[in-house]
PyMOL Python script that loads the backbone (N, CA, C, O; Angstrom):
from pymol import cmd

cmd.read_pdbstr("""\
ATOM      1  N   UNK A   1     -55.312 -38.068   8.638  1.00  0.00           N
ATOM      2  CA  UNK A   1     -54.159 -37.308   9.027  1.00  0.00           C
ATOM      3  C   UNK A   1     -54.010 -36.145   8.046  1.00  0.00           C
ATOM      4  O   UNK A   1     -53.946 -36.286   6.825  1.00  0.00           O
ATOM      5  N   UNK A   2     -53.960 -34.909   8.743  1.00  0.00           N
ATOM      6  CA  UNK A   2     -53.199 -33.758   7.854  1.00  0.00           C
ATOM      7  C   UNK A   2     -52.424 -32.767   8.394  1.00  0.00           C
ATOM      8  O   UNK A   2     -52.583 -32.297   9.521  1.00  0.00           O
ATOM      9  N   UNK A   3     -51.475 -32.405   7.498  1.00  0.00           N
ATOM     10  CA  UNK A   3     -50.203 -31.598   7.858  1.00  0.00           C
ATOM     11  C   UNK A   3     -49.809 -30.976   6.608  1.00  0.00           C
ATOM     12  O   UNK A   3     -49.967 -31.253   5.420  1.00  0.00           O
ATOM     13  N   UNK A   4     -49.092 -29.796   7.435  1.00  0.00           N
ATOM     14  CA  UNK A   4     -48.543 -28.658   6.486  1.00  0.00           C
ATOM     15  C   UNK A   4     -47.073 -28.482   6.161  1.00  0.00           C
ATOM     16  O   UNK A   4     -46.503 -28.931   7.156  1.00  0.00           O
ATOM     17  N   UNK A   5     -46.214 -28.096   5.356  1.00  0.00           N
ATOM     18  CA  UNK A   5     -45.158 -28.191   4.966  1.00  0.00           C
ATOM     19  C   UNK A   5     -45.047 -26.772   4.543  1.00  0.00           C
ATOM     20  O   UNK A   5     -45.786 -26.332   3.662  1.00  0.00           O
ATOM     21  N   UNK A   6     -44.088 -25.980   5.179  1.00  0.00           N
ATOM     22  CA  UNK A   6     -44.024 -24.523   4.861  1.00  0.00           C
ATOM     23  C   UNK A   6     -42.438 -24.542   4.929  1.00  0.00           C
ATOM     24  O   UNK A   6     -41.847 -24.993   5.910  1.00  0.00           O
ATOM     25  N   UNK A   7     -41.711 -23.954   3.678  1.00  0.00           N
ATOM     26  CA  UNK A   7     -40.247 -24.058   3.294  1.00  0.00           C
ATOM     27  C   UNK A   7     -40.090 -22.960   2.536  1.00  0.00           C
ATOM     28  O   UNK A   7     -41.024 -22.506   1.875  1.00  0.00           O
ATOM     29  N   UNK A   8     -38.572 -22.280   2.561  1.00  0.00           N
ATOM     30  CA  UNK A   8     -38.424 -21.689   1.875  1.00  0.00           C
ATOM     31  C   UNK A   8     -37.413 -21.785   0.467  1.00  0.00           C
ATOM     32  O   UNK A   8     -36.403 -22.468   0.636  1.00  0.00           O
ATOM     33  N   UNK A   9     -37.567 -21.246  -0.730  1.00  0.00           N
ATOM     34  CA  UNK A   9     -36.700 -21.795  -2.054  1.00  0.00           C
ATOM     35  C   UNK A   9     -35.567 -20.993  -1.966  1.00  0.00           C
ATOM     36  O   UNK A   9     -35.432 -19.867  -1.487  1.00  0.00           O
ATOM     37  N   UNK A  10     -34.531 -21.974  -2.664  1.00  0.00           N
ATOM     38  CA  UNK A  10     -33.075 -21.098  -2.575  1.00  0.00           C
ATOM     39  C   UNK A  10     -33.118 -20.179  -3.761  1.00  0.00           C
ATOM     40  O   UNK A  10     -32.371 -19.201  -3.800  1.00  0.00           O
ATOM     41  N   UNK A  11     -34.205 -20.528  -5.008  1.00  0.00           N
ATOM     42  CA  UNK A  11     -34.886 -19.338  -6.013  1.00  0.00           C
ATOM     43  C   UNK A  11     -35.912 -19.171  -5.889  1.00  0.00           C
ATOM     44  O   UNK A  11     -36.737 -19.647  -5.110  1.00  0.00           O
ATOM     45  N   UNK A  12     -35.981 -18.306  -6.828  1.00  0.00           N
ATOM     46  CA  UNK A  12     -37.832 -18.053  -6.980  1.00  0.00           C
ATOM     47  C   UNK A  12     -38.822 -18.810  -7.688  1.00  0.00           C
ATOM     48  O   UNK A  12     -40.028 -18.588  -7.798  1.00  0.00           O
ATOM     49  N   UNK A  13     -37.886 -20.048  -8.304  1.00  0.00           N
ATOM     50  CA  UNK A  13     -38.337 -20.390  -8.968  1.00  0.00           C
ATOM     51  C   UNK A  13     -38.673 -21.948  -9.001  1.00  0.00           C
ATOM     52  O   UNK A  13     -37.610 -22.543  -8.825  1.00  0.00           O
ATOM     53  N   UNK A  14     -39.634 -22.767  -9.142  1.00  0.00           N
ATOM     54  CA  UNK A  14     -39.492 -24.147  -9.196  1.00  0.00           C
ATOM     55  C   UNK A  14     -39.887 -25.184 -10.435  1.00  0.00           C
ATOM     56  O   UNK A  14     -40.797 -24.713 -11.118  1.00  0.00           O
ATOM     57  N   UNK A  15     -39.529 -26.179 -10.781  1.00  0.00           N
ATOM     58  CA  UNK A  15     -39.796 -26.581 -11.705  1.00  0.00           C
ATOM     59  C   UNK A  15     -41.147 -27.139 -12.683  1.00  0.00           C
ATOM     60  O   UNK A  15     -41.926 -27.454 -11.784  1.00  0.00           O
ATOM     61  N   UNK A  16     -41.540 -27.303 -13.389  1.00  0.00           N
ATOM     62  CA  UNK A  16     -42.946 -27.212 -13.486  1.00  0.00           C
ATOM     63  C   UNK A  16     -43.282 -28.321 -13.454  1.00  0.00           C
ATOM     64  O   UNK A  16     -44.513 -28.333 -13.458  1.00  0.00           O
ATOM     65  N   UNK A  17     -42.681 -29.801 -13.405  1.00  0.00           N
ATOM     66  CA  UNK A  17     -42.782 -31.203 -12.646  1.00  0.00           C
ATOM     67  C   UNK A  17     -42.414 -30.858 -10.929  1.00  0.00           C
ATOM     68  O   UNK A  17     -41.445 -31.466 -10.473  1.00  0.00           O
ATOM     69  N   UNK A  18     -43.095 -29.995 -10.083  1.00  0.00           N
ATOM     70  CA  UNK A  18     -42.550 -30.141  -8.702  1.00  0.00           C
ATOM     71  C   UNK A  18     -43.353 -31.571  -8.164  1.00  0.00           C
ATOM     72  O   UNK A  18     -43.109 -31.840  -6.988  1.00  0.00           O
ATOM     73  N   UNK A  19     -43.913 -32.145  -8.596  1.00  0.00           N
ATOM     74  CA  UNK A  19     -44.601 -33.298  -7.808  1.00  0.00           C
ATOM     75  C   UNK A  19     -43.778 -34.369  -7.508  1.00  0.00           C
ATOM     76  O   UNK A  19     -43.906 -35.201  -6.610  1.00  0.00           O
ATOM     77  N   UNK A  20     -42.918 -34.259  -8.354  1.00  0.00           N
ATOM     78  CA  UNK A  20     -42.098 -35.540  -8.341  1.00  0.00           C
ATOM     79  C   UNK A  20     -41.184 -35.234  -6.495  1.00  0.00           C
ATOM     80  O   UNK A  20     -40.930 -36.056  -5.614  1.00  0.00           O
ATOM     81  N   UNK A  21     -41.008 -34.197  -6.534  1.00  0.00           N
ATOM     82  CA  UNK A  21     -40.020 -33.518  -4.677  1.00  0.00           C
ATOM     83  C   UNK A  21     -41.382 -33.728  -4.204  1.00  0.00           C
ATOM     84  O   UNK A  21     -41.405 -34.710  -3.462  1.00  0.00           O
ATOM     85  N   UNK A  22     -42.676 -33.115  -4.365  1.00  0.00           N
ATOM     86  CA  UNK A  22     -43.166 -33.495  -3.267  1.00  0.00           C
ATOM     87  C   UNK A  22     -43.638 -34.983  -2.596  1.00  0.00           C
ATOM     88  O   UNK A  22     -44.071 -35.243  -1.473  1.00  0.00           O
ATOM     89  N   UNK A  23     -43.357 -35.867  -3.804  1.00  0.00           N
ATOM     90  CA  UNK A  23     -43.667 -37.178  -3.277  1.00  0.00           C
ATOM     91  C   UNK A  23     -42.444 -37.456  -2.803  1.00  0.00           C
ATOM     92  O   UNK A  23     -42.298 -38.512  -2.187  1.00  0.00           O
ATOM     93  N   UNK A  24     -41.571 -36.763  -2.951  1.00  0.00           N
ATOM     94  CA  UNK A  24     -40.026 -37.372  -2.476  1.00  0.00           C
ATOM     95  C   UNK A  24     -40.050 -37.203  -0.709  1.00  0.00           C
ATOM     96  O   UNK A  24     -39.832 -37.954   0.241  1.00  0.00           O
ATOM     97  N   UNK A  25     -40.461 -35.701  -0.900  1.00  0.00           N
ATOM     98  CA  UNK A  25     -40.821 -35.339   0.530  1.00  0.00           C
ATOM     99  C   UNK A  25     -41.822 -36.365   1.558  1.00  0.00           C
ATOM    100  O   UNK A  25     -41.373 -36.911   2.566  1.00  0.00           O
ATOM    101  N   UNK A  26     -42.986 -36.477   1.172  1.00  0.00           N
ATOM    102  CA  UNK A  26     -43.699 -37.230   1.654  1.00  0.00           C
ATOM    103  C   UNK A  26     -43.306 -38.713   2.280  1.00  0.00           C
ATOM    104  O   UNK A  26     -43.520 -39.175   3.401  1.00  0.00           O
ATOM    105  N   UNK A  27     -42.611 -39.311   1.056  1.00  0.00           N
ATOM    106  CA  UNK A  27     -41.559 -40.896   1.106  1.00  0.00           C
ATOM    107  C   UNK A  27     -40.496 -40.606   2.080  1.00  0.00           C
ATOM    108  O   UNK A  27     -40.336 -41.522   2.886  1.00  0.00           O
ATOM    109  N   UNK A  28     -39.571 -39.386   2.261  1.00  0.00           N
ATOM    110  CA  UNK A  28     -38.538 -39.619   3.586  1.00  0.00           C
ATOM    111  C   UNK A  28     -39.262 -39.474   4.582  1.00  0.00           C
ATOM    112  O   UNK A  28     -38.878 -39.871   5.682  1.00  0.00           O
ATOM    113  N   UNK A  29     -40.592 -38.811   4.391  1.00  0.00           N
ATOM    114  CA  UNK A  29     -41.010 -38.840   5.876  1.00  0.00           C
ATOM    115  C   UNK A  29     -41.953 -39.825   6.561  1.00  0.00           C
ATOM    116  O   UNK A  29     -42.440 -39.755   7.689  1.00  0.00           O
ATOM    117  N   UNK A  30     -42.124 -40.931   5.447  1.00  0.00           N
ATOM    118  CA  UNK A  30     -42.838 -42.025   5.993  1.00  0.00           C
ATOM    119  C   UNK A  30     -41.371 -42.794   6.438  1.00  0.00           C
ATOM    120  O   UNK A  30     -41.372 -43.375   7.523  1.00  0.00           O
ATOM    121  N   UNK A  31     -40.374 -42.803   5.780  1.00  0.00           N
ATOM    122  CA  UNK A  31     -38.963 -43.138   5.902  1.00  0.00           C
ATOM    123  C   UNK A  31     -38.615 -43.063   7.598  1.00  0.00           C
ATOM    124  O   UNK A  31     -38.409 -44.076   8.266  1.00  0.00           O
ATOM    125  N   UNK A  32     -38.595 -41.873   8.069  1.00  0.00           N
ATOM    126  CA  UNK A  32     -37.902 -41.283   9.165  1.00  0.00           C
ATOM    127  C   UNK A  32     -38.980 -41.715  10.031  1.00  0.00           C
ATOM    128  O   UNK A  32     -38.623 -42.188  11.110  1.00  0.00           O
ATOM    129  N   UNK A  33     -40.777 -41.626   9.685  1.00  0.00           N
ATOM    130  CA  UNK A  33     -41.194 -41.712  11.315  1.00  0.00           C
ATOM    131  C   UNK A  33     -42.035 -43.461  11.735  1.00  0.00           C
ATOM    132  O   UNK A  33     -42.635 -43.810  12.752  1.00  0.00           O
ATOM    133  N   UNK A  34     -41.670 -44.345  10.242  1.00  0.00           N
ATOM    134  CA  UNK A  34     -42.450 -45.656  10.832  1.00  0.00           C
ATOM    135  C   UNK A  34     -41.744 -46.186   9.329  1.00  0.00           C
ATOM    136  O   UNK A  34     -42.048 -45.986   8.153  1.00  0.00           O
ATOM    137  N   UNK A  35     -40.576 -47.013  10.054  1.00  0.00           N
ATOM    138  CA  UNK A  35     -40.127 -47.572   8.810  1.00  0.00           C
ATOM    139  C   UNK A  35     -40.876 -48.856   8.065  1.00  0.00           C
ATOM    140  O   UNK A  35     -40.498 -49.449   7.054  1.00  0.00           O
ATOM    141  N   UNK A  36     -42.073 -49.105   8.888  1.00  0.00           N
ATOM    142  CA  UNK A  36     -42.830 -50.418   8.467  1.00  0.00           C
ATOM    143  C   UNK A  36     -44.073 -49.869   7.342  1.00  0.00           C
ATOM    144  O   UNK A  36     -44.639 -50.600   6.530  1.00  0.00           O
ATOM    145  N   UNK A  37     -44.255 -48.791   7.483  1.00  0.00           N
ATOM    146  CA  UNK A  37     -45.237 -47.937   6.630  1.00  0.00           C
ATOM    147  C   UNK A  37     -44.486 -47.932   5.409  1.00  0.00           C
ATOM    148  O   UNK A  37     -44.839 -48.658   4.480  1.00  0.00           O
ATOM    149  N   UNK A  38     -43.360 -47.093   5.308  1.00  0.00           N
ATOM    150  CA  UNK A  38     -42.957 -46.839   4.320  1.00  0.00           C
ATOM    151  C   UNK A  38     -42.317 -48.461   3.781  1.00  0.00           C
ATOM    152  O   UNK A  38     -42.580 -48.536   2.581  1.00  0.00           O
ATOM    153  N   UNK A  39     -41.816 -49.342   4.099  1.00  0.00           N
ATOM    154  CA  UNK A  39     -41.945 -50.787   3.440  1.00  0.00           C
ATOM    155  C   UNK A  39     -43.223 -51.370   3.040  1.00  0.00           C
ATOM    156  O   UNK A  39     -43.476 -52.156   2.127  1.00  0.00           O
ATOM    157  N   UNK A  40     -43.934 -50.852   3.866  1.00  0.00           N
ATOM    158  CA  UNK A  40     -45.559 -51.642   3.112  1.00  0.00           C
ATOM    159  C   UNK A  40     -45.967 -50.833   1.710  1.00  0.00           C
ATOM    160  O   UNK A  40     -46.591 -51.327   0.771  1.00  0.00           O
ATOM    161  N   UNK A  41     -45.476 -49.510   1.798  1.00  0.00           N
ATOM    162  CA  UNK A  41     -45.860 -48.673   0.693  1.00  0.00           C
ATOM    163  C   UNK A  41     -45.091 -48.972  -0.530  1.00  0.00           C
ATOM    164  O   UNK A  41     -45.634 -49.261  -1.596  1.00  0.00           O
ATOM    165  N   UNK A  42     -43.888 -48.902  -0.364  1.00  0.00           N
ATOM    166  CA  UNK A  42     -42.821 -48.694  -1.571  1.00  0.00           C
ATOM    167  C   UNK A  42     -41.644 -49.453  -1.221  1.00  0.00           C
ATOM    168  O   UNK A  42     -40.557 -48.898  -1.382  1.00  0.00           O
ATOM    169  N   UNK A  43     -41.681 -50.696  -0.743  1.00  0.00           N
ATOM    170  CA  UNK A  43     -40.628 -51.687  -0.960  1.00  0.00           C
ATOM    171  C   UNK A  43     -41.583 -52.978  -1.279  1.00  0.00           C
ATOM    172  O   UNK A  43     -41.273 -54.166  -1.362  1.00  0.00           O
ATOM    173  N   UNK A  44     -42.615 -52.455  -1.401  1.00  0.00           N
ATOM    174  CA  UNK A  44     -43.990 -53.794  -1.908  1.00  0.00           C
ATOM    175  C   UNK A  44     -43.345 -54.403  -3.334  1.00  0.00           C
ATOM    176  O   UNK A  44     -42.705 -53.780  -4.181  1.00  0.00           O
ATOM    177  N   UNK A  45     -43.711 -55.784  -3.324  1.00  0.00           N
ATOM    178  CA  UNK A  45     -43.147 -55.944  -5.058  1.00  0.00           C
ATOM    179  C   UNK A  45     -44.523 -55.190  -6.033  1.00  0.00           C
ATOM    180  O   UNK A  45     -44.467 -54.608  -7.116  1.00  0.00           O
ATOM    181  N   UNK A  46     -45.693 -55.481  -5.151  1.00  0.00           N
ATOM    182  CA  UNK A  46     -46.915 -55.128  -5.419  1.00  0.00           C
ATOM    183  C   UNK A  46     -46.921 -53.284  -5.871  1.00  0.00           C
ATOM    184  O   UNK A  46     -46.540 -52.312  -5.219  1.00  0.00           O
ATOM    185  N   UNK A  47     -47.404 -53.367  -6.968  1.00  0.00           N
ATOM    186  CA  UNK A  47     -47.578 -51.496  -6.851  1.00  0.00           C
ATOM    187  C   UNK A  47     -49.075 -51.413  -6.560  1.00  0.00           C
ATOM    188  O   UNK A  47     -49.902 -51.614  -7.449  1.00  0.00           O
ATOM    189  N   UNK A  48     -49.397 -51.128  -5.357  1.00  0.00           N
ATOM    190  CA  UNK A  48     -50.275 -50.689  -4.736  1.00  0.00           C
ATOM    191  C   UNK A  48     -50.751 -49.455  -4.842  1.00  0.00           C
ATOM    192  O   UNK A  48     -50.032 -48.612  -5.377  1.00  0.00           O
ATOM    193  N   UNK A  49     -52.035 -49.097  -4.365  1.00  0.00           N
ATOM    194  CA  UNK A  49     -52.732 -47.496  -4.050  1.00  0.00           C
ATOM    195  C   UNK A  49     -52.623 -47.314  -2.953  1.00  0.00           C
ATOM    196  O   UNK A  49     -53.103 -48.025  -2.070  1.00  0.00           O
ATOM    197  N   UNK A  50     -51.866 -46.168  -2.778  1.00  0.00           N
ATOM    198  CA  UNK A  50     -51.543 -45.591  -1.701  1.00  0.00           C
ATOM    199  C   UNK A  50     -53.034 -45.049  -0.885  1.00  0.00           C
ATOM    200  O   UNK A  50     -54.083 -44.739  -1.450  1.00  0.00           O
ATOM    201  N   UNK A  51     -52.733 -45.045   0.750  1.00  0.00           N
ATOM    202  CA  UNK A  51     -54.768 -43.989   0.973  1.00  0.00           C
ATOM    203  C   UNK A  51     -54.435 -43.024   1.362  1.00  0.00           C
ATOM    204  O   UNK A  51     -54.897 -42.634   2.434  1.00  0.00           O
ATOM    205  N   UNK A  52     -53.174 -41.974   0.401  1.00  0.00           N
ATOM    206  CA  UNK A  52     -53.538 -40.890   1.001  1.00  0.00           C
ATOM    207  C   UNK A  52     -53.358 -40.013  -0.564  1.00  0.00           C
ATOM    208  O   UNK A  52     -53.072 -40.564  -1.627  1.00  0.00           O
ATOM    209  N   UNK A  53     -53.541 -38.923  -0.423  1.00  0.00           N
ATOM    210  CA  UNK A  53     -53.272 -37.720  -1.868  1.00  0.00           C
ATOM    211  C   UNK A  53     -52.715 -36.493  -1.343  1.00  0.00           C
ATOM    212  O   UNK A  53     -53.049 -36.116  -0.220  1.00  0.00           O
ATOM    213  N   UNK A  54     -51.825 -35.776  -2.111  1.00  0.00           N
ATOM    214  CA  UNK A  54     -51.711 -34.288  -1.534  1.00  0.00           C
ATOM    215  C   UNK A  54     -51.948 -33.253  -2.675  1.00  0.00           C
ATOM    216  O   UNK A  54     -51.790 -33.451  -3.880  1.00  0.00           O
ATOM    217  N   UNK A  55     -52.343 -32.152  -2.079  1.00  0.00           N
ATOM    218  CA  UNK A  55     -52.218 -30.766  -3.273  1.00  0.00           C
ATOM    219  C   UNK A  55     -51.322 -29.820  -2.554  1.00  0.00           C
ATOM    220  O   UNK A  55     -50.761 -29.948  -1.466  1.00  0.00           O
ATOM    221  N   UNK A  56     -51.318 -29.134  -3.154  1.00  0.00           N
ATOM    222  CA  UNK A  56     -50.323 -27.931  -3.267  1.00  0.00           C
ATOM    223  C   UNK A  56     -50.559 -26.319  -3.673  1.00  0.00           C
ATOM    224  O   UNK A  56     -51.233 -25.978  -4.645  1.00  0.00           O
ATOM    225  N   UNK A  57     -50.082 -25.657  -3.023  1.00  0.00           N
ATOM    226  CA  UNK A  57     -50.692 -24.229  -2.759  1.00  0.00           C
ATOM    227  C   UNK A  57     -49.585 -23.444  -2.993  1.00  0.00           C
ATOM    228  O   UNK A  57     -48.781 -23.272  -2.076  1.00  0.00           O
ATOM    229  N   UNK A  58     -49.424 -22.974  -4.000  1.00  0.00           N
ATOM    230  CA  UNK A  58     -48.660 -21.949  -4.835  1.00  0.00           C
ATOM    231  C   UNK A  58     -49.281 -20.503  -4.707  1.00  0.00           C
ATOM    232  O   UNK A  58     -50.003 -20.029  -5.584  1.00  0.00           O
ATOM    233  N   UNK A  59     -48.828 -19.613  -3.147  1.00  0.00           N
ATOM    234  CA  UNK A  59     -49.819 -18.528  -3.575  1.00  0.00           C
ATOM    235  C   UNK A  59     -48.799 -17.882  -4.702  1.00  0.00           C
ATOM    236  O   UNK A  59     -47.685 -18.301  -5.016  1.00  0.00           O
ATOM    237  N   UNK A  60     -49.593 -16.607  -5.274  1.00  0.00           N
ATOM    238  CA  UNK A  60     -48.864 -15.399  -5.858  1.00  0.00           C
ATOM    239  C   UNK A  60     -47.767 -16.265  -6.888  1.00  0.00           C
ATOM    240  O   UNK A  60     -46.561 -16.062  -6.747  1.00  0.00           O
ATOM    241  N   UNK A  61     -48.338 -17.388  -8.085  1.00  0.00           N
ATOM    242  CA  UNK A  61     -47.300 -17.744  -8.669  1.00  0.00           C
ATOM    243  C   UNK A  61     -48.133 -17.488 -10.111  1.00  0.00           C
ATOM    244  O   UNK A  61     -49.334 -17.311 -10.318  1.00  0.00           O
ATOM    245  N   UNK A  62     -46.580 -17.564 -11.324  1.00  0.00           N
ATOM    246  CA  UNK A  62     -46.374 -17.120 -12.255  1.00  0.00           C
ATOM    247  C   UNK A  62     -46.297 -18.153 -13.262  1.00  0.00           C
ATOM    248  O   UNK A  62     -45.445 -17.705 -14.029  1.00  0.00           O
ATOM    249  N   UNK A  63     -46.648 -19.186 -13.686  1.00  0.00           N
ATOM    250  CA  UNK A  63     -46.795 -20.437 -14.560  1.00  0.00           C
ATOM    251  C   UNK A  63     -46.477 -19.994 -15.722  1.00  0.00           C
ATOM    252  O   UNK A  63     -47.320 -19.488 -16.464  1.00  0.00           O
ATOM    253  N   UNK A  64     -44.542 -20.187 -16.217  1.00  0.00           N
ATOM    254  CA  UNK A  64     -44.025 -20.135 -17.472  1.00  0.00           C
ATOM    255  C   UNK A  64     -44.492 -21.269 -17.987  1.00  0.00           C
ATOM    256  O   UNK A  64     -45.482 -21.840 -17.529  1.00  0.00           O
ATOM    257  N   UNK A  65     -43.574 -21.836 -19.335  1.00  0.00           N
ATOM    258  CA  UNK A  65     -43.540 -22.452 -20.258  1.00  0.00           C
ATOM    259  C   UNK A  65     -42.454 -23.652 -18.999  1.00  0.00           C
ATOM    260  O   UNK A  65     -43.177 -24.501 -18.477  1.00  0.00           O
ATOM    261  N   UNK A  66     -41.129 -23.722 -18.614  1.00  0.00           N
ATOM    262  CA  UNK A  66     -40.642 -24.583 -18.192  1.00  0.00           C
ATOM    263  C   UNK A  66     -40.640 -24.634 -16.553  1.00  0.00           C
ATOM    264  O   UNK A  66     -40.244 -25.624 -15.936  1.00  0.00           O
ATOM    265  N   UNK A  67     -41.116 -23.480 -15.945  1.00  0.00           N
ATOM    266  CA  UNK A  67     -41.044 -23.729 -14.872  1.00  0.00           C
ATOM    267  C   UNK A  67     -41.999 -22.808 -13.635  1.00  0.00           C
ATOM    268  O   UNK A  67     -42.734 -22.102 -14.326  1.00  0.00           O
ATOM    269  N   UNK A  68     -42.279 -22.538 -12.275  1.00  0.00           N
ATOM    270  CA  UNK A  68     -43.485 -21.865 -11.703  1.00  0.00           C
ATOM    271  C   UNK A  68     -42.482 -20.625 -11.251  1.00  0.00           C
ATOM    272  O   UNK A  68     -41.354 -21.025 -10.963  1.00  0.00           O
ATOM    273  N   UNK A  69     -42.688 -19.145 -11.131  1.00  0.00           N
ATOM    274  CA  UNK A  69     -42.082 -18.005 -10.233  1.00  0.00           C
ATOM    275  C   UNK A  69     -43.161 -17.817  -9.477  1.00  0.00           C
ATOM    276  O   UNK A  69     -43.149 -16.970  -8.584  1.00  0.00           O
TER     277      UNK A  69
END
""", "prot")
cmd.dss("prot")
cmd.show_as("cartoon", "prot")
cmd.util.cbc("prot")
cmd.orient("prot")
């Protein structure tokens, strides 16, 4: 399975831990479209490996010290 996520920021700016939202993102949306997925994933007592990974595509960005423009 693959899919795209195209959003826009209320700044220009995002934090330089953004992974932590994008797994957030990912988790409501196993949430919203198969609630048995997202219980097998992350209501496991088990911490399991997940089978999937994502990256992320920052065009035209600016990598400060605390955060990405």
């Amino acid at each position: 399975m693959r899919f795209s996520i195209f959003y826009k920021l209320s700044k220009d700016t995002i934090p330089i831990d953004y992974r932590r939202g994008i797994i957030s993102l990912l988790k409501k949306a196993f949430e919203n479209s198969n609630i048995e997925i997202y219980k097998n994933f992350y209501e496991n007592k088990n911490n399991i490996t997940k089978p999937f990974t994502f990256s992320v595509y920052l065009p035209y960005s600016n990598i400060k010290e605390n955060e990405i423009v």
